[in-house]
C-alpha positions in Angstrom: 4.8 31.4 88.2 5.1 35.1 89.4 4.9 35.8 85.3 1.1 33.5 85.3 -0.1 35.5 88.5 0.9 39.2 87.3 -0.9 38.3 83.8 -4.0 36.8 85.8 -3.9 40.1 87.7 -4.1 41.9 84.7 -6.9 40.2 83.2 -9.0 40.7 85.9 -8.7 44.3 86.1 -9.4 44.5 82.3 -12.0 42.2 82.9 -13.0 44.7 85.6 -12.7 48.1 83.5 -14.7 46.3 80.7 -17.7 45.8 83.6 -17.3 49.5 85.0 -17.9 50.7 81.3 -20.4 48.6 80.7 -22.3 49.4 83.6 -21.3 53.1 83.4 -23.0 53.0 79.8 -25.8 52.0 80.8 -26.7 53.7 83.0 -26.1 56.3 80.8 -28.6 54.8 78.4 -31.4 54.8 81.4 -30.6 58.1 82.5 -31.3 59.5 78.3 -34.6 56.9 77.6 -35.6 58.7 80.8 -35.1 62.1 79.6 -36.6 61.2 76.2 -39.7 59.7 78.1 -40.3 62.7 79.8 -40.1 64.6 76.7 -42.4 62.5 74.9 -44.9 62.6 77.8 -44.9 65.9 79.0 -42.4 68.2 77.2 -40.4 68.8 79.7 -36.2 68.5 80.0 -33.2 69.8 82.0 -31.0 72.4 79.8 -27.2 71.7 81.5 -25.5 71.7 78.8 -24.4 75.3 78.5 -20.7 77.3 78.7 -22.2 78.6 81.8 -23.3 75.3 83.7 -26.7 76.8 84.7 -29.2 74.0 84.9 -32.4 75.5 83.4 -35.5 73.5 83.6 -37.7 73.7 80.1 -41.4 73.5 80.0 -43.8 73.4 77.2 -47.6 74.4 77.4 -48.4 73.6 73.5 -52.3 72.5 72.0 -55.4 72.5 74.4 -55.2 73.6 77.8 -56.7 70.7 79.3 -58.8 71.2 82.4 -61.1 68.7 84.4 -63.1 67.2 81.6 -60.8 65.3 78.9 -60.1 66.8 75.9 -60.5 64.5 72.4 -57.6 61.4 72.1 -56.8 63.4 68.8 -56.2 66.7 70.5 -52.9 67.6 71.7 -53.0 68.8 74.8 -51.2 70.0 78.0 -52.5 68.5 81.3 -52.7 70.4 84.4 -52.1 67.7 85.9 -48.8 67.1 85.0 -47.6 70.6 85.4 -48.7 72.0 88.4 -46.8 69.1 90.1 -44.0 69.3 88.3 -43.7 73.7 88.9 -43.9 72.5 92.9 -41.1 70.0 92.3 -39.2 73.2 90.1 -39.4 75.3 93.3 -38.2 72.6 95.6 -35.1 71.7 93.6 -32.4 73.7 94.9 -30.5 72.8 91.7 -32.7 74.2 88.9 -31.7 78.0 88.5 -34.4 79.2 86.0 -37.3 77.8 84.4 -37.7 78.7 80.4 -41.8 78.3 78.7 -42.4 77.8 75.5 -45.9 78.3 74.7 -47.9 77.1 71.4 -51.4 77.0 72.4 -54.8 77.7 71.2 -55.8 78.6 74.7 -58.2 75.8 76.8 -59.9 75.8 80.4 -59.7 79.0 82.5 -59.3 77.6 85.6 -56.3 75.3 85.0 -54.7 78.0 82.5 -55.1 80.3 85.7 -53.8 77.7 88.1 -50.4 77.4 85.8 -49.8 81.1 85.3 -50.6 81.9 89.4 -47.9 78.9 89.6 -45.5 80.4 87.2 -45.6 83.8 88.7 -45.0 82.5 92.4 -41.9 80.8 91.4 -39.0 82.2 93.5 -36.5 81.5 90.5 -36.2 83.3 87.5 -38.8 82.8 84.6 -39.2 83.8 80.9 -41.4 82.8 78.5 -41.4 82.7 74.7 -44.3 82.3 72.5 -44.0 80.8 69.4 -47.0 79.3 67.3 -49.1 81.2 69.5 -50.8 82.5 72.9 -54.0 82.7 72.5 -56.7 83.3 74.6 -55.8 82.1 78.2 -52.6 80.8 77.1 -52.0 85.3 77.5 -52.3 85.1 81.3 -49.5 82.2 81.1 -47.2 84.0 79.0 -46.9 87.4 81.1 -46.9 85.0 84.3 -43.1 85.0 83.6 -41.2 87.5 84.5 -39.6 88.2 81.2 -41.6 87.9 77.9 -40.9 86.9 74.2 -42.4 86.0 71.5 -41.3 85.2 67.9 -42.2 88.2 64.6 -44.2 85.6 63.7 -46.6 84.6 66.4 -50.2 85.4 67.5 -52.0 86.2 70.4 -55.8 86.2 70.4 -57.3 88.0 73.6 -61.4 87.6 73.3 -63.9 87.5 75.7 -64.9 84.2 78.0 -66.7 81.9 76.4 -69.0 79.2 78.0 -69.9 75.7 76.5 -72.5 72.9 77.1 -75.9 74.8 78.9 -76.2 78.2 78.9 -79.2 79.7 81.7 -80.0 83.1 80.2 -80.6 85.3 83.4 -78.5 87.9 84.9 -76.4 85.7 87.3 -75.3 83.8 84.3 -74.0 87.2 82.7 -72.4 88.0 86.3 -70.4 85.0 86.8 -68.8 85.5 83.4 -67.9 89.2 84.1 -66.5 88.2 87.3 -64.3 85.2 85.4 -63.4 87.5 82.7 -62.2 90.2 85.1 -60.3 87.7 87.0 -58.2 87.0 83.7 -58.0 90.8 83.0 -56.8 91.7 86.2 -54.0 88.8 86.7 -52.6 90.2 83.0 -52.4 93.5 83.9 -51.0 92.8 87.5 -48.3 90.8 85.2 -47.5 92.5 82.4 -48.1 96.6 81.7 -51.0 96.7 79.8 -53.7 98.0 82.2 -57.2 96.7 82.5 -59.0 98.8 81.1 -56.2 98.5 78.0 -57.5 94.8 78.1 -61.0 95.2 78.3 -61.1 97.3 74.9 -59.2 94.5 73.2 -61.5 92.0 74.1 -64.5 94.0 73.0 -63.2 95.0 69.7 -66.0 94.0 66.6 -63.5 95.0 64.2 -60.9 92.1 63.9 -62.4 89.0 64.1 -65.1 87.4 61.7 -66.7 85.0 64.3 -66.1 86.4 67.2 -65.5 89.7 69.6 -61.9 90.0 70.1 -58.4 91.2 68.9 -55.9 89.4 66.8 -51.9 90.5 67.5 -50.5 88.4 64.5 -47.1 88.7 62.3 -44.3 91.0 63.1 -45.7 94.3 63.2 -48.7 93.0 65.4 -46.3 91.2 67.5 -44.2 94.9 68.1 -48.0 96.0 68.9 -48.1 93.5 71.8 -44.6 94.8 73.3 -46.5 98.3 72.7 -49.3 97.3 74.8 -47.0 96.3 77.4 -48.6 92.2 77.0 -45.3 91.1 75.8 -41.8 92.6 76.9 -39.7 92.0 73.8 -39.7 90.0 70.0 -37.2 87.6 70.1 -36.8 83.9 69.6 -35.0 81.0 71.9 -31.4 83.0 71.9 -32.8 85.8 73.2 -34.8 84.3 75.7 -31.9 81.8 76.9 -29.6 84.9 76.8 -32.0 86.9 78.9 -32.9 84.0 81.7 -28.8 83.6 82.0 -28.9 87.0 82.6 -31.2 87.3 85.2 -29.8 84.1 87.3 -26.7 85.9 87.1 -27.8 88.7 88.7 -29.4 86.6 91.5 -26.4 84.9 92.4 
């Protein structure tokens, strides 16, 4: 009898163990469609994985900049929409230590490019970006925003004047407003990075570079040492470096 009970007993709490891991799997599986959900969507994933255990929140601004009006269903895009909430919910979480970029992007709409990078630069944690593809246009403010820069030998970064679509009114105030939009781009890059604005303003002017257009092209390796010369971009390097450098600087906050 007491034999009957004690292997009863025993079943049970296999039977039990069997649940628990069952469960416990499960919820593993939830917890990693979730993370690949949020990666699909919106390019975004906690990095807790390393030696260190710093939990280091990665976000990608690749494609179109997409402002208020939709871009094309073919285009990919990043939506302001998505990130400025999720930068607010990066400075509330007392867990996430640093905050890595990775930037790809043709550029897009100044005012949401310029809502990300004012974002970006008023986080209280560390930040460091690394361009890859490239930075163009106002994807430049969003790269100095952080407060260490990278970008691979073979990236590019396209820095042109403001451009307007859809009507154009050609009187003086039209010309105005534009300055006073480009200067708000040209002064945010140089408060950010050490270029200076004047630096800037000769960049974007230059008739030399592009075919189409009024500008200046920083492309391959020797281009991209020209961007750390111009004081855009602090250093060349590609996702070691920048991980290395962001564990560095959390470090030196603690």
């Amino acid at each position: 009898m007491s034999e009957n009970r004690y292997g009863e007993k025993r079943e049970e709490s296999e039977t039990g163990m069997k649940l628990q891991n069952c469960e416990t799997q499960e919820s593993e599986n939830k917890i990693q469609e979730s993370t690949n959900e949020q990666i699909k969507d919106m390019g975004q994933v906690v990095l807790n994985s390393n030696s260190r255990k710093h939990k280091v929140e990665l976000l990608t601004i690749i494609g179109e900049v997409e402002g208020h009006e939709s871009a094309p269903s073919h285009s990919k895009t990043t939506k302001y929409e998505h990130v400025l909430p999720k930068l607010a919910i990066i400075e509330d979480d007392e867990e996430i230590e640093g905050l890595l970029i990775l930037l790809n992007t043709v550029g897009g709409d100044v005012e949401a490019g310029l809502a990300i990078a004012e974002m970006i630069a008023s986080l209280s944690i560390p930040t460091v970006s690394l361009v890859l593809g490239g930075g163009h246009s106002i994807g430049v403010p969003m790269a100095v925003s952080a407060d260490y820069s990278f970008a691979v030998p073979s990236a590019t970064m396209v820095i042109h004047p403001v451009r307007s679509n859809g009507m154009f009114i050609g009187v003086a105030q039209t010309y105005r407003n534009m300055e006073k939009i480009q200067d708000r781009i040209t002064t945010f890059i140089s408060e950010h990075s050490k270029a200076s604005q004047k630096r800037l303003e000769e960049l974007m002017l230059d008739t030399s570079q592009l075919v189409k257009d009024v500008g200046t092209m920083l492309e391959g390796k020797e281009a991209v040492k020209e961007a750390v010369k111009e004081g855009l971009i602090d250093e060349v390097g590609g996702i070691k470096e920048a991980l290395a450098k962001l564990y560095e600087m959390i470090e030196k906050e603690c």
